[in-house]
N, CA, C and O atoms as CSV, one atom per row, in Angstrom:
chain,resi,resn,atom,element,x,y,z
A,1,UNK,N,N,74.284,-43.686,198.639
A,1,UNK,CA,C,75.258,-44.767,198.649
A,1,UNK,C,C,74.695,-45.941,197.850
A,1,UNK,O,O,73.552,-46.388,197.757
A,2,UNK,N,N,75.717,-46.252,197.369
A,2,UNK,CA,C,75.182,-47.484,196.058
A,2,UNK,C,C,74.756,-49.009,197.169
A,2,UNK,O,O,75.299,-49.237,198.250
A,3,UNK,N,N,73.932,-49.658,196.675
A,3,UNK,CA,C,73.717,-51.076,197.281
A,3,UNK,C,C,74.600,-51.857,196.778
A,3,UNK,O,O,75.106,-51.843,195.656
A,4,UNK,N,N,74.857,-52.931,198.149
A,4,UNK,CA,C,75.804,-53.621,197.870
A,4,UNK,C,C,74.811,-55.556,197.393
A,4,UNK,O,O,73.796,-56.210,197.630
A,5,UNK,N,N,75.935,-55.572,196.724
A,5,UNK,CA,C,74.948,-56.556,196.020
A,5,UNK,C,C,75.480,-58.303,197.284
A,5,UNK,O,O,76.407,-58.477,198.075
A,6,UNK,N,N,74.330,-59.181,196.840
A,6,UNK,CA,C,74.931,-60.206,198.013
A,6,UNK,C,C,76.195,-60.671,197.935
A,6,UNK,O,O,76.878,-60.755,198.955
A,7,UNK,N,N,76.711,-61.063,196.609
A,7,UNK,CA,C,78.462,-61.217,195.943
A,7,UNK,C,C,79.129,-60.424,196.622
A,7,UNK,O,O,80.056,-61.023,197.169
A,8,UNK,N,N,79.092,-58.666,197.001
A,8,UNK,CA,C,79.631,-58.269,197.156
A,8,UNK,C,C,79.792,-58.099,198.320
A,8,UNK,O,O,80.894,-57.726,198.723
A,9,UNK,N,N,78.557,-58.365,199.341
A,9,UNK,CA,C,78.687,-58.751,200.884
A,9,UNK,C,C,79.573,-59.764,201.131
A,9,UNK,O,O,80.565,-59.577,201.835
A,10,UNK,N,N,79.278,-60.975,200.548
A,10,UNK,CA,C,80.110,-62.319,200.807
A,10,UNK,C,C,81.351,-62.166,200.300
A,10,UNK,O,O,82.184,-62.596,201.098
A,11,UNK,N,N,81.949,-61.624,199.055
A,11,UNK,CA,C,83.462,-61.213,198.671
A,11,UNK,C,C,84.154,-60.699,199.922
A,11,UNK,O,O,85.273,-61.080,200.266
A,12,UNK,N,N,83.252,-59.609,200.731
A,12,UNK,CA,C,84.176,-58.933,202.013
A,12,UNK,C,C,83.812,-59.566,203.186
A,12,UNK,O,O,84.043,-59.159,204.325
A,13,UNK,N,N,83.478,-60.151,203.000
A,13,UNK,CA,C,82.815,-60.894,204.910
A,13,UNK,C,C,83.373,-62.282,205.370
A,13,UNK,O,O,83.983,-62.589,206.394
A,14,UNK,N,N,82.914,-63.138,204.132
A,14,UNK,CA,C,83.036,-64.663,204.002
A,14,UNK,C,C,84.764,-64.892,203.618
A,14,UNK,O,O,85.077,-64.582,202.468
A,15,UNK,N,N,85.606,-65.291,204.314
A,15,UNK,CA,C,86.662,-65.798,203.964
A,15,UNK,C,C,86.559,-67.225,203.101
A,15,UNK,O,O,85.444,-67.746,203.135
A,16,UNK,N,N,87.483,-67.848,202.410
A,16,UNK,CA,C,87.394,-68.770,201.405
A,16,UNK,C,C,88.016,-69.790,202.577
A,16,UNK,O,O,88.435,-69.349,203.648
A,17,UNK,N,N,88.021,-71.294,202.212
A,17,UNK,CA,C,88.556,-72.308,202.951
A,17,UNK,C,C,90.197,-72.259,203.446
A,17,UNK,O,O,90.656,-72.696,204.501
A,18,UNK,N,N,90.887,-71.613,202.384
A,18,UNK,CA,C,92.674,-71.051,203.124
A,18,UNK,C,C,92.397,-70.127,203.137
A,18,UNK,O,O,93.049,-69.478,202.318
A,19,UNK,N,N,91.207,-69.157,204.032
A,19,UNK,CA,C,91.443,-67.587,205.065
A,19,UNK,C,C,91.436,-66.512,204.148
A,19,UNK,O,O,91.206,-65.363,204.523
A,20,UNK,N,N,91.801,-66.968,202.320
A,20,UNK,CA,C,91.645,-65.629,201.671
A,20,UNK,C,C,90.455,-65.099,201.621
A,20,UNK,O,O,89.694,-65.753,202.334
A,21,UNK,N,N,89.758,-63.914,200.935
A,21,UNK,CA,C,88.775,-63.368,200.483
A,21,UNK,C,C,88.561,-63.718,198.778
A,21,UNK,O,O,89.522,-64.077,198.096
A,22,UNK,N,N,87.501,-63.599,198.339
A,22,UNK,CA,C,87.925,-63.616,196.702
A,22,UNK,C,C,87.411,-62.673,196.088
A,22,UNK,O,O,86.337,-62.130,196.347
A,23,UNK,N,N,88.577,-62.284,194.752
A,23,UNK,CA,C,88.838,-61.368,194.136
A,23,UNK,C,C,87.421,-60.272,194.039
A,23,UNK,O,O,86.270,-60.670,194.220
A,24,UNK,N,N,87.628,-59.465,193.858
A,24,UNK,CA,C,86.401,-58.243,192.847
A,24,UNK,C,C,86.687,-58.306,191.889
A,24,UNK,O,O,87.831,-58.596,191.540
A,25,UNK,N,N,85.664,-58.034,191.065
A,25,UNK,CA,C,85.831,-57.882,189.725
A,25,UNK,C,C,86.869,-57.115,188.742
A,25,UNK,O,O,87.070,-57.362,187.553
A,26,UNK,N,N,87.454,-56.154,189.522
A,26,UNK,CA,C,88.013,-55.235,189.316
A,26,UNK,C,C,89.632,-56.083,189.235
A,26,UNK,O,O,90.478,-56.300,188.367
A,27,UNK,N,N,89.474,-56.325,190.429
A,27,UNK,CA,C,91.180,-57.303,190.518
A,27,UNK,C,C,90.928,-58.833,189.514
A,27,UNK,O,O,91.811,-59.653,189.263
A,28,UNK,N,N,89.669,-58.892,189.124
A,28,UNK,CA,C,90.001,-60.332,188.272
A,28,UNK,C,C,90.268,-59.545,187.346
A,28,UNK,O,O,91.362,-59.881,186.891
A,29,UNK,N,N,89.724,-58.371,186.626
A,29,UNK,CA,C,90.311,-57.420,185.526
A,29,UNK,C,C,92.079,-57.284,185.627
A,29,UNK,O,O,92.961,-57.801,184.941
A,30,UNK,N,N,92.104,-56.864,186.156
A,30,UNK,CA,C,93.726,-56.514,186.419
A,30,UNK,C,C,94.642,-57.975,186.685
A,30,UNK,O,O,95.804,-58.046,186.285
A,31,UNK,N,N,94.124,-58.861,187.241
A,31,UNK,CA,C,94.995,-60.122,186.783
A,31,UNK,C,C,94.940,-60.582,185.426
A,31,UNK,O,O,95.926,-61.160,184.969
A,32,UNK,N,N,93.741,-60.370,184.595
A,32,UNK,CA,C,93.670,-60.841,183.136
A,32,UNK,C,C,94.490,-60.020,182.233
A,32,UNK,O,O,94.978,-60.473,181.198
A,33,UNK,N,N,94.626,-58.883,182.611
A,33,UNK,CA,C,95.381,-58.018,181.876
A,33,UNK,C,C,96.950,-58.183,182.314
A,33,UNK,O,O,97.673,-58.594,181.407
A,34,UNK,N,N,97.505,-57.956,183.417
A,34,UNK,CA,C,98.643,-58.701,183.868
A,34,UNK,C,C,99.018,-57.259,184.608
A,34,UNK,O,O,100.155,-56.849,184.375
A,35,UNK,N,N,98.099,-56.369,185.560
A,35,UNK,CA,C,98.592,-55.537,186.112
A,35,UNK,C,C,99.766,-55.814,187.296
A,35,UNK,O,O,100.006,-56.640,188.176
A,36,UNK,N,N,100.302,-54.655,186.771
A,36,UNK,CA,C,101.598,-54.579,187.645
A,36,UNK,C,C,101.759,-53.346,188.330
A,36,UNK,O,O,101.526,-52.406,187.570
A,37,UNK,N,N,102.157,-52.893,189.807
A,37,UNK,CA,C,102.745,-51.686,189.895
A,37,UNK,C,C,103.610,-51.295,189.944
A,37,UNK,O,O,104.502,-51.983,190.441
A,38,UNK,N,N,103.844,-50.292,189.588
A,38,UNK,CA,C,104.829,-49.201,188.881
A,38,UNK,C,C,106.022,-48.410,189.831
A,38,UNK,O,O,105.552,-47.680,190.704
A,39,UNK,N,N,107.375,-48.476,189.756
A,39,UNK,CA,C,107.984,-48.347,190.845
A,39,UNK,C,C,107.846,-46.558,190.779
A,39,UNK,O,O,107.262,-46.016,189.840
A,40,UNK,N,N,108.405,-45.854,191.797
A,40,UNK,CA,C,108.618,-44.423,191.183
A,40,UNK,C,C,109.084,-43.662,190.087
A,40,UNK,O,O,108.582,-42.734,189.452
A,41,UNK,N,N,110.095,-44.231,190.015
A,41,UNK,CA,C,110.499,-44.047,188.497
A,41,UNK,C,C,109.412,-44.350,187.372
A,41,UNK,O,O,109.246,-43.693,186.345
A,42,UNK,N,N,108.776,-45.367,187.734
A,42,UNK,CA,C,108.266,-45.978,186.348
A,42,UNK,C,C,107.062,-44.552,186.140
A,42,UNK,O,O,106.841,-44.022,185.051
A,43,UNK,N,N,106.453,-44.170,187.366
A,43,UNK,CA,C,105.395,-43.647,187.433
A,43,UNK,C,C,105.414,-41.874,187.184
A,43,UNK,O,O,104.631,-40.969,186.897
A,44,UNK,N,N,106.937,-42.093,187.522
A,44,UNK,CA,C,107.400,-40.382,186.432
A,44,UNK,C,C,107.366,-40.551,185.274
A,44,UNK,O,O,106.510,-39.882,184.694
A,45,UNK,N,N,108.067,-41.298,184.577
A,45,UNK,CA,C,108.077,-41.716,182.973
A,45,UNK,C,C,106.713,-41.895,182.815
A,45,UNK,O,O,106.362,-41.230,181.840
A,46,UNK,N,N,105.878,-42.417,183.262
A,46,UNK,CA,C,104.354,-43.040,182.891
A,46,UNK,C,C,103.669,-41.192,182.645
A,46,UNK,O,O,103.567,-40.709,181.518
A,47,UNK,N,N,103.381,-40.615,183.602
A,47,UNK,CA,C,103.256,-39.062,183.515
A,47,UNK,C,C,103.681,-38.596,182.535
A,47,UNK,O,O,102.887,-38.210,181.677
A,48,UNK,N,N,105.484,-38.445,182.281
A,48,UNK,CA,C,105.019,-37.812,181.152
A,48,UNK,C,C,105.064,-38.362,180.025
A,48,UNK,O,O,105.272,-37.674,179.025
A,49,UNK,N,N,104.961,-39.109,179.980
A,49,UNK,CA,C,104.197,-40.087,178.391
A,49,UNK,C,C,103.009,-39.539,178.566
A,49,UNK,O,O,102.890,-38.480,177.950
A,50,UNK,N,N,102.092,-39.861,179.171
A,50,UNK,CA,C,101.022,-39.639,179.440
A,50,UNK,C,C,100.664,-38.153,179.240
A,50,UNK,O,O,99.472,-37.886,179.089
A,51,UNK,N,N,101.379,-37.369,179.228
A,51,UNK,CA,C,101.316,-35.718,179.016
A,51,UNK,C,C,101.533,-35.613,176.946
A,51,UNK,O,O,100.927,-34.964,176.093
A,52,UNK,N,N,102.271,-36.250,176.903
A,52,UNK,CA,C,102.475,-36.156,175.167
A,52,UNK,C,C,101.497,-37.048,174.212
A,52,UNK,O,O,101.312,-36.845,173.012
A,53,UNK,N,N,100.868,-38.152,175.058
A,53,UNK,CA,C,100.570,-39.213,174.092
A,53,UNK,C,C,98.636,-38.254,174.292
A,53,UNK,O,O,97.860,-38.184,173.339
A,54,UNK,N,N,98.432,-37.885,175.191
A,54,UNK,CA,C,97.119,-37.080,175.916
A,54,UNK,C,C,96.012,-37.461,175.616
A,54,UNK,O,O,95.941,-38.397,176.413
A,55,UNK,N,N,94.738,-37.483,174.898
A,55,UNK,CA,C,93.763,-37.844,174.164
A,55,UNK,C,C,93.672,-38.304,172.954
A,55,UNK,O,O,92.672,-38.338,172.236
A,56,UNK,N,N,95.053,-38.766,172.671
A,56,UNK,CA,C,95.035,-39.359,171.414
A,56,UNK,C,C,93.992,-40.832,171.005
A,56,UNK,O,O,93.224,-40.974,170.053
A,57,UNK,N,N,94.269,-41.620,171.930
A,57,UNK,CA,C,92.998,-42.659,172.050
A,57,UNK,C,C,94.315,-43.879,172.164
A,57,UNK,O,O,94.047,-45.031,171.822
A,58,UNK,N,N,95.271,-43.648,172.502
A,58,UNK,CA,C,96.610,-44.786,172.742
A,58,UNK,C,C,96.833,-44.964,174.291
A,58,UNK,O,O,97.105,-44.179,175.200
A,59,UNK,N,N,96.670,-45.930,174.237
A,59,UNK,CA,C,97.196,-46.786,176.061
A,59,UNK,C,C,99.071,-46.645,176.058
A,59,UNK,O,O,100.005,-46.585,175.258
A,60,UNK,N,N,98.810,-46.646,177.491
A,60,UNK,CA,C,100.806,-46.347,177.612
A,60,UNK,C,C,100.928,-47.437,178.504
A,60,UNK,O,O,100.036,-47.623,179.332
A,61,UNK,N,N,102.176,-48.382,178.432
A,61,UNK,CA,C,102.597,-49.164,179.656
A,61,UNK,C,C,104.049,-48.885,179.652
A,61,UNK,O,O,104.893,-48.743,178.767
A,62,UNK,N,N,104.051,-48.861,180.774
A,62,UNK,CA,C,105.791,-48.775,181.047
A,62,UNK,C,C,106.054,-49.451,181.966
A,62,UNK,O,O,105.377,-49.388,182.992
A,63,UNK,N,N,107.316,-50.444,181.820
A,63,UNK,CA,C,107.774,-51.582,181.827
A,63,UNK,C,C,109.707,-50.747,182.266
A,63,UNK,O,O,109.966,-50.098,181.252
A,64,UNK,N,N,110.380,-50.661,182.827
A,64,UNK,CA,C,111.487,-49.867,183.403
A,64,UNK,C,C,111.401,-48.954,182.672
A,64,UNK,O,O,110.638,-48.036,182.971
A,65,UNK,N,N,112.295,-48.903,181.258
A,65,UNK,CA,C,112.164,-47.749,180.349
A,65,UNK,C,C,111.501,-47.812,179.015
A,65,UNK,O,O,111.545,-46.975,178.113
A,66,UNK,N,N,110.789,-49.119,179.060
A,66,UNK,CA,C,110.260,-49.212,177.705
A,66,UNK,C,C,109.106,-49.223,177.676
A,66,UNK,O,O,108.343,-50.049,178.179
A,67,UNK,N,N,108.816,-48.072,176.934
A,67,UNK,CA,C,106.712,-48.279,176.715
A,67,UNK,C,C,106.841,-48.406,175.340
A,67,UNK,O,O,107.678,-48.158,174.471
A,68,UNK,N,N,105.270,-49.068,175.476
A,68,UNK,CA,C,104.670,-49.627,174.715
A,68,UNK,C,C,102.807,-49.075,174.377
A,68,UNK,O,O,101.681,-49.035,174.874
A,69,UNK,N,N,103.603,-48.751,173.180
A,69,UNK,CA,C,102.191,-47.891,172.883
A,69,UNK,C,C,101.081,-49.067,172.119
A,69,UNK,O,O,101.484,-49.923,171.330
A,70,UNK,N,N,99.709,-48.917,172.508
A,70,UNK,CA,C,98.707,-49.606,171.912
A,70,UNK,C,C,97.338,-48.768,171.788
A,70,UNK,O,O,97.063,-47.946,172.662
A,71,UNK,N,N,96.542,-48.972,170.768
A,71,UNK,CA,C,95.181,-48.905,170.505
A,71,UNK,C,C,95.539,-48.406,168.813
A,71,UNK,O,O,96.491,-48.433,168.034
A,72,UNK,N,N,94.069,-47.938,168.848
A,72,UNK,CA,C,93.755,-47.268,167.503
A,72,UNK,C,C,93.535,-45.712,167.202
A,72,UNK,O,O,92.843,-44.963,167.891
A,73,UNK,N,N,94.080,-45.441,166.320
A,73,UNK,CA,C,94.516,-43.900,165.853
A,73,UNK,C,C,94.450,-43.701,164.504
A,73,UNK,O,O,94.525,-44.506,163.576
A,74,UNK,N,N,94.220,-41.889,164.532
A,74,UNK,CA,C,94.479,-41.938,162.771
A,74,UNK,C,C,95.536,-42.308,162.348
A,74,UNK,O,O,96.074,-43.282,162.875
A,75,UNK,N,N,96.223,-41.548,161.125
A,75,UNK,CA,C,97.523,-41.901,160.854
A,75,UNK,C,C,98.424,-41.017,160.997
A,75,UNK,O,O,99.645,-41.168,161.037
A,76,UNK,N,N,97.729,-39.965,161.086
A,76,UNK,CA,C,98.915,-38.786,161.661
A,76,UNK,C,C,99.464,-39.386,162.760
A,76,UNK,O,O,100.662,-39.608,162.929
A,77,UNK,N,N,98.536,-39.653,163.528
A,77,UNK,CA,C,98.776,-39.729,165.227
A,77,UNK,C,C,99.807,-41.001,164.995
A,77,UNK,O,O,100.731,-41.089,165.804
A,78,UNK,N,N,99.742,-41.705,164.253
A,78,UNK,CA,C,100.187,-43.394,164.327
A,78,UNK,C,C,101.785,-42.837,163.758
A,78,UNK,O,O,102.784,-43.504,164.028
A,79,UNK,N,N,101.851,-41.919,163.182
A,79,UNK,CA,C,103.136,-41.763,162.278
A,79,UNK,C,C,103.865,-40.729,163.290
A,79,UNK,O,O,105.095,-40.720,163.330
A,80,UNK,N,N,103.242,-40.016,163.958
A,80,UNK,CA,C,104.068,-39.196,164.698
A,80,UNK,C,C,104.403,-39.210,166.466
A,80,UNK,O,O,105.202,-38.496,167.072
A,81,UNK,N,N,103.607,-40.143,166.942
A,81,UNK,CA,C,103.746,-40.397,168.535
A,81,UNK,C,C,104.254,-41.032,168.966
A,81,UNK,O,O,104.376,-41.043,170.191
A,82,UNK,N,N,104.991,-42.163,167.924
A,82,UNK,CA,C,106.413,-42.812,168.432
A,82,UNK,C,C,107.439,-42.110,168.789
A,82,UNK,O,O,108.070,-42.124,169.846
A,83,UNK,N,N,107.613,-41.302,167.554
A,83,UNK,CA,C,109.058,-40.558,167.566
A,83,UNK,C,C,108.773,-39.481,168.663
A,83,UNK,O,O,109.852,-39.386,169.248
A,84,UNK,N,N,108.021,-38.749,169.162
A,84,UNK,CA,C,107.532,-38.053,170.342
A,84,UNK,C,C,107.928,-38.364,171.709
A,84,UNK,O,O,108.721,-37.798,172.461
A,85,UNK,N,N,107.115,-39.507,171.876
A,85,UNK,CA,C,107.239,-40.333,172.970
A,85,UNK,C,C,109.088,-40.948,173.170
A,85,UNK,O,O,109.616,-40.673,174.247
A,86,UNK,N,N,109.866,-41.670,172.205
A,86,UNK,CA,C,110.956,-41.553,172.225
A,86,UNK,C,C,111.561,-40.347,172.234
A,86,UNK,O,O,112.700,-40.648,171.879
A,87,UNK,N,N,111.552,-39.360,172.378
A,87,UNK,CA,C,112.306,-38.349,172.596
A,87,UNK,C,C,111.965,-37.416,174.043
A,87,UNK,O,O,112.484,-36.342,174.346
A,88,UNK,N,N,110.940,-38.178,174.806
A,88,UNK,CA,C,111.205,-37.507,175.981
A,88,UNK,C,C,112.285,-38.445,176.688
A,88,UNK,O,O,112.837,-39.487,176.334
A,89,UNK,N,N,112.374,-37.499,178.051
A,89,UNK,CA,C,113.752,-38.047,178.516
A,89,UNK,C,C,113.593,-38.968,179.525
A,89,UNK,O,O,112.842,-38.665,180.452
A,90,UNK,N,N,114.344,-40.400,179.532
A,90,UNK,CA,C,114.102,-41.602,180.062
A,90,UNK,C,C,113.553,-42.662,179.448
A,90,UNK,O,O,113.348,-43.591,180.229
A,91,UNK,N,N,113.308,-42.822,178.575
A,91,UNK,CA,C,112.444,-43.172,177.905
A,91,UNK,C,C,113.504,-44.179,177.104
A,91,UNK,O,O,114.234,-43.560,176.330
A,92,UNK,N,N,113.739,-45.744,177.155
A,92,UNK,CA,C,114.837,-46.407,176.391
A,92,UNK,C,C,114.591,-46.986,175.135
A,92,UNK,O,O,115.553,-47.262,174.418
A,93,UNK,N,N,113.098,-47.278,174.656
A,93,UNK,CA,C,112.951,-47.909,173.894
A,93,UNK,C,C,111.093,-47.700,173.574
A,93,UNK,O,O,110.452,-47.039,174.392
A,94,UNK,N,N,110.735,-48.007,172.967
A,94,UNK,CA,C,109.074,-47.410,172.403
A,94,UNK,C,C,108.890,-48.522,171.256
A,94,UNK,O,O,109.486,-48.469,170.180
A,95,UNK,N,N,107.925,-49.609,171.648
A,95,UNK,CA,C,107.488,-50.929,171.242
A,95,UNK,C,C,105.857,-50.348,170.327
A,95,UNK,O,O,104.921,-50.660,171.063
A,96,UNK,N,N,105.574,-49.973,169.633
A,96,UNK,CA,C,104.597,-49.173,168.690
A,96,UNK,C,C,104.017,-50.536,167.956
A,96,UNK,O,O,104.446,-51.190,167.005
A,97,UNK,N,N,102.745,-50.699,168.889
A,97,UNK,CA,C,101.564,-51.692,168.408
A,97,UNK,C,C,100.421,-50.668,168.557
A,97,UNK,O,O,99.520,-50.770,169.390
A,98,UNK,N,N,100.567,-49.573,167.573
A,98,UNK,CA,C,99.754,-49.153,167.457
A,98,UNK,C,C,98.502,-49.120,166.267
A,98,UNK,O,O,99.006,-49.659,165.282
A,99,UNK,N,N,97.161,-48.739,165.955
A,99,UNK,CA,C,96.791,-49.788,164.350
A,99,UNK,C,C,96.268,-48.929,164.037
A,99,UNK,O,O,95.914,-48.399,165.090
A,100,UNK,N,N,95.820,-48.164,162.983
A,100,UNK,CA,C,95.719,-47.139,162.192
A,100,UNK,C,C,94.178,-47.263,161.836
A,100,UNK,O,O,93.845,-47.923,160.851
A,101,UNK,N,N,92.964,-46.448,162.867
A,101,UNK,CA,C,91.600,-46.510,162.115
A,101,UNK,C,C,91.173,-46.689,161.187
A,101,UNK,O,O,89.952,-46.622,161.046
């Protein structure tokens, strides 16, 4: 079992002055980024995006029906995983910020 470091004793033990706890690192990650969760729906569509887009090296967000593809790729991948990804089903719209290695 990993050691817990003293931050990480006092994050779970020590309440803050209004009764909260404060964040982990993990959740200050996910507020900087602007995580959100995903209703059921979103999280079927997210799957199978996630089944077509696969190891390409592209992040998926889905937002009701619109994802939004990001990172870096060759150019095959950059020229052909929009139109992919728009053509599975549910899928309303495909926002392609994707940037070409």
């Amino acid at each position: 079992m990993p050691k817990s470091t003293y931050d990480d004793i006092v994050r779970k033990t020590v309440p803050e002055p209004d009764s909260s706890f404060r964040p982990s690192p993990e959740q200050i990650q996910q507020a900087k980024e602007g995580f959100r969760a995903l209703d059921a729906d979103e999280q079927a569509l997210e799957a199978r995006v996630r089944s077509v887009v696969g190891s390409t090296g592209a992040t998926v967000e889905i937002t009701r029906d619109r994802v939004t593809l990001r990172g870096a790729v060759d150019q095959a991948t950059a020229n052909r995983l929009p139109d992919q990804v728009r053509a599975i089903h549910g899928v309303g719209s495909v926002e392609d910020q994707l940037v070409v290695k």
